[in-house]
C-alpha positions as CSV (number, residue, x, y, z in Angstrom):
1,X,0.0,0.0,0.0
2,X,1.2,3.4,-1.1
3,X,2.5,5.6,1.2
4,X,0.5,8.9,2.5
5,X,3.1,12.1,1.1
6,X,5.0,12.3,4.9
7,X,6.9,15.5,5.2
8,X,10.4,15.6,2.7
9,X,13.1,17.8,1.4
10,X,13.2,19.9,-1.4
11,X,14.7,18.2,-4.3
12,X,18.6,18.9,-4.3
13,X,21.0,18.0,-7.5
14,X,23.9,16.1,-6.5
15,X,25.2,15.7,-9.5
16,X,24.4,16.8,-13.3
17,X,21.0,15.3,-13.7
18,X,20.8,13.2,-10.9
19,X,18.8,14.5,-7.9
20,X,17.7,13.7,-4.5
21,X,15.0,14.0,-2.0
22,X,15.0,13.4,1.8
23,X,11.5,11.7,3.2
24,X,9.8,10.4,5.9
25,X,9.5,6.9,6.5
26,X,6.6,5.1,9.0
27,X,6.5,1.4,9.7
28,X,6.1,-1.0,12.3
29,X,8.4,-4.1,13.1
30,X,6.8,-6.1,16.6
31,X,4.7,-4.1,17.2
32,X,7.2,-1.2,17.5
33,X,6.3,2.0,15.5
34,X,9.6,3.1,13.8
35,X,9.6,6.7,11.5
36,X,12.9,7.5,9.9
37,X,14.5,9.1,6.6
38,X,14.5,7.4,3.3
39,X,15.6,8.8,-0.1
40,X,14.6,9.0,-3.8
41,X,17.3,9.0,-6.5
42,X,16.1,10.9,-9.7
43,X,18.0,10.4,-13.0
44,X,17.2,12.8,-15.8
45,X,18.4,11.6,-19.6
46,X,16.6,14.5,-22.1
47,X,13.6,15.0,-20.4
48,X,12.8,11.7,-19.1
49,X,12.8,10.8,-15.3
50,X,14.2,7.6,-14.1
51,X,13.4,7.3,-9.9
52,X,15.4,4.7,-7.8
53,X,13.5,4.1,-4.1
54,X,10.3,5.8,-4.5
55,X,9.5,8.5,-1.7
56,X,5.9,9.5,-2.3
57,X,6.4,13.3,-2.7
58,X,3.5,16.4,-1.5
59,X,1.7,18.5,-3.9
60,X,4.8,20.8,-4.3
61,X,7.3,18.2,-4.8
62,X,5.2,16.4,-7.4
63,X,5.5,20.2,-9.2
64,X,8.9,20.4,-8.1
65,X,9.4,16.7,-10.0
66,X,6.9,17.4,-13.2
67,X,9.5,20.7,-13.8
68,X,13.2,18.1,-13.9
69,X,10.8,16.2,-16.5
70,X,8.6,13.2,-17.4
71,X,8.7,10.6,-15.2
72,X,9.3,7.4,-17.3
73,X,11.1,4.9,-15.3
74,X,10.4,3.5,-11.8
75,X,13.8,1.3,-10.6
76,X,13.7,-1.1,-7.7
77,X,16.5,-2.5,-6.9
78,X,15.6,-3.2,-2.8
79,X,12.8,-6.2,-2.1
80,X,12.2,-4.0,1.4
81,X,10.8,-0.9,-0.6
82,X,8.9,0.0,-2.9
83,X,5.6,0.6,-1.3
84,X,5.4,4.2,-3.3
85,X,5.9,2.7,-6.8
86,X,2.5,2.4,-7.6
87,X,1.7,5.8,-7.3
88,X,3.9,7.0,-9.6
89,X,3.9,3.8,-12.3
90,X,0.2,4.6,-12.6
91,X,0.4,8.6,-12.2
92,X,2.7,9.1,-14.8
93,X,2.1,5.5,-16.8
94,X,5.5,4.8,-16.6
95,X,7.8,1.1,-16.8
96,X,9.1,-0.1,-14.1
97,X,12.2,-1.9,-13.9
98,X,13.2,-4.2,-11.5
99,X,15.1,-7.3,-10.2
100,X,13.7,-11.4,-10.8
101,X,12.3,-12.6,-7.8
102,X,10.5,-9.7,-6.5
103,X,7.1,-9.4,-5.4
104,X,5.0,-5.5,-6.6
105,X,2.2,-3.9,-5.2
106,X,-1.0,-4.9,-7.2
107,X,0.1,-8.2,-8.3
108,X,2.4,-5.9,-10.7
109,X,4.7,-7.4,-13.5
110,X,8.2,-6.0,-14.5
111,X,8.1,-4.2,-17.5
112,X,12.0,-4.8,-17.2
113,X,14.2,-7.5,-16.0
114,X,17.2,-5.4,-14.2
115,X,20.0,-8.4,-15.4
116,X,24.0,-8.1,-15.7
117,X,25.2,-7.2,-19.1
118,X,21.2,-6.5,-20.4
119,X,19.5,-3.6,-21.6
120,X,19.3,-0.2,-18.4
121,X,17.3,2.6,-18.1
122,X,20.3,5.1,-17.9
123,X,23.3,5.3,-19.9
124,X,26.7,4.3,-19.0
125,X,24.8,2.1,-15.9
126,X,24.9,-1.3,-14.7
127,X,23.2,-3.4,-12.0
128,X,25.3,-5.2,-9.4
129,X,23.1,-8.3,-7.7
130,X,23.7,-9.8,-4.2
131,X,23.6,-13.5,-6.0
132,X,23.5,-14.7,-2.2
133,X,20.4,-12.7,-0.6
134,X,17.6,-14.6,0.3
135,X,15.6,-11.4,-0.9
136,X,16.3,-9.4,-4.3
137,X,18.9,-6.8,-3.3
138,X,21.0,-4.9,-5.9
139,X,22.7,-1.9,-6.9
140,X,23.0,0.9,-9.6
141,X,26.5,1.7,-10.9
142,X,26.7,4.7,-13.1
143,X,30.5,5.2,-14.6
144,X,30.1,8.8,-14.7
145,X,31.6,11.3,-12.4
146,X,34.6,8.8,-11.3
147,X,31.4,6.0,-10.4
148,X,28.5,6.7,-8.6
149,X,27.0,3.0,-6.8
150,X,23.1,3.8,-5.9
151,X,22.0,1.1,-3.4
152,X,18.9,0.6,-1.4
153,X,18.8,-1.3,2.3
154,X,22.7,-3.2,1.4
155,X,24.6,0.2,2.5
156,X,23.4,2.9,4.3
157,X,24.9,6.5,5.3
158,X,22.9,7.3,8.1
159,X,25.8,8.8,10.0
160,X,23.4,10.6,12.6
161,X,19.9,10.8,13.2
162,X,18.1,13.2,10.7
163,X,15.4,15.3,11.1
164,X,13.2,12.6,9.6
165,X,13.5,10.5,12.7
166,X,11.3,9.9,15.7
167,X,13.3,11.0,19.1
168,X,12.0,7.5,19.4
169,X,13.5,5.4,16.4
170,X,16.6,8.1,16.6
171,X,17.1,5.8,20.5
172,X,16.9,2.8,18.9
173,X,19.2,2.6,16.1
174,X,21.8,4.5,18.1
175,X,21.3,1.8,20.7
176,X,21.3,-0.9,17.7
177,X,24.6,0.8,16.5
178,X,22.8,1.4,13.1
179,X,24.4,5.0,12.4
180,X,27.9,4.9,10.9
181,X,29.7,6.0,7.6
182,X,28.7,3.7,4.7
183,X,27.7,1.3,6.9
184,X,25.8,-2.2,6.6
185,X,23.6,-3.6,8.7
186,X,23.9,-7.1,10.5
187,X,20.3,-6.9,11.0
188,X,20.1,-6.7,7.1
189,X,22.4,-9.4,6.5
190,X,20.8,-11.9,8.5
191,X,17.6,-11.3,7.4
192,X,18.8,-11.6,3.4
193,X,21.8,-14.2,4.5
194,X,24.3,-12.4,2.3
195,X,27.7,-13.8,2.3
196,X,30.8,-12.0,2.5
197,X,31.7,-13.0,-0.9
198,X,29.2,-10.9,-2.7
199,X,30.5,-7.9,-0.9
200,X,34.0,-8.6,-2.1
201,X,32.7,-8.6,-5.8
202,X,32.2,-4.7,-5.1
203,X,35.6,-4.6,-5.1
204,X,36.2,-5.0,-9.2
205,X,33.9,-1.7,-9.5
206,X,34.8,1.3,-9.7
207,X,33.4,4.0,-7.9
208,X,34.1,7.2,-5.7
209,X,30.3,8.2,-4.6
210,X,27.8,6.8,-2.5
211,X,23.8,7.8,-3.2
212,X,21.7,5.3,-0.8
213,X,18.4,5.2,0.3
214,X,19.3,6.1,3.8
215,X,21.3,8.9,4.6
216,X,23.2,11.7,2.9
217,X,25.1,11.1,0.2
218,X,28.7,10.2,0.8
219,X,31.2,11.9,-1.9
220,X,34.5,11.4,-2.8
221,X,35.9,8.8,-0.6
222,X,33.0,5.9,-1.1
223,X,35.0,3.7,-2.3
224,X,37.5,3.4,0.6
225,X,34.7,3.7,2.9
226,X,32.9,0.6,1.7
227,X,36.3,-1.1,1.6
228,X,36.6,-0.4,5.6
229,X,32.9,-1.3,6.2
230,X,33.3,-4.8,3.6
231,X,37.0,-5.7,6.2
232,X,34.4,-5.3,9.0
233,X,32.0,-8.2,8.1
């Protein structure tokens, strides 16, 4: 079920044509009530709109979004979002793209296999799959600006609590050590069972920026922050 449109960010360009917005996130896990910040990647090739991690957006933001361009592309590449992506696949009519394996709102098809080596929705872009994860997991390299990765729940950069976050949720993670630079979860590896090896396949990619859908984007030194956070597991 769709999201309501939870208070965001404006849209900000991190890089030529790729933008980002800062939402709210509301869910429950046992019976627990957690809110904290998610984010939506937008990647503009003429005047069509690609979004990675759908964040449903206001009445402004959707204006803010119709003025970057046509949205034409929805991409998941998380199996633990995409709750918003039927609100804009049927808004704006667009295809969807996504990984094998993973279950869409509305008994929803793939317009688009996301596969290694096969046809993307951006140029000069790849997909990266966790071939381990008990859940479809991947991530969008883009080899512009010295390699971007785009990733969804496999690494976050939630290096303090935002002002998305319940005082509440803000506790727990702190408590659950869940804020760090380019970090990844053990609570997310053990509920996907990702080995070890798959991280180390990161490794042949080359990248300097991090865009994820949790927390700010980390520039410049990615790839040796990954490398740090990969020795760790």
């Amino acid at each position: 079920m769709s999201s309501p449109a939870w208070p965001h960010s404006e849209i900000t360009e991190i890089f030529p044509n790729i933008f980002m917005v800062m939402g709210t996130n509301i869910t429950s896990c046992s019976n627990v009530e957690l809110q904290h910040s998610r984010n939506m990647i937008m990647l503009r090739d003429g005047d069509q709109l690609s979004l990675i991690n759908t964040v449903r957006l206001t009445d402004a933001g959707l204006a803010a979004l119709d003025a970057l361009g046509k949205v034409s592309n929805v991409i998941r590449i998380g199996a633990f979002h995409g709750r918003d992506d039927a609100f804009y696949l049927e808004r704006y009519d667009a295809k969807l793209w996504a990984l094998a394996g993973m279950q869409h709102e509305n008994n929803r098809v793939a317009d688009f296999l996301l596969q290694p080596n096969d046809k993307m929705p951006w140029p000069n872009s790849s997909i990266f799959i966790f071939e381990t994860s008990a859940f479809p997991e991947g991530i969008l390299h883009i080899a512009d600006e010295g390699g971007i990765l785009i990733t969804c729940d496999s690494i976050k950069n939630w290096v303090k609590p935002d002002r998305f976050f319940s005082t509440e949720t803000a506790k727990l993670y702190e408590e659950q050590g869940l804020f760090g630079v380019a970090s990844i979860a053990k609570v997310w590896l053990e509920a996907c069972q990702v080995k070890p090896a798959d991280f180390d396949r990161l490794k042949f990619l080359k990248f300097n920026h991090l865009l994820s859908a949790h927390g700010a984007p980390l520039m410049d030194i990615a790839d040796k922050k990954i490398a740090e956070a990969i020795s760790g597991l």
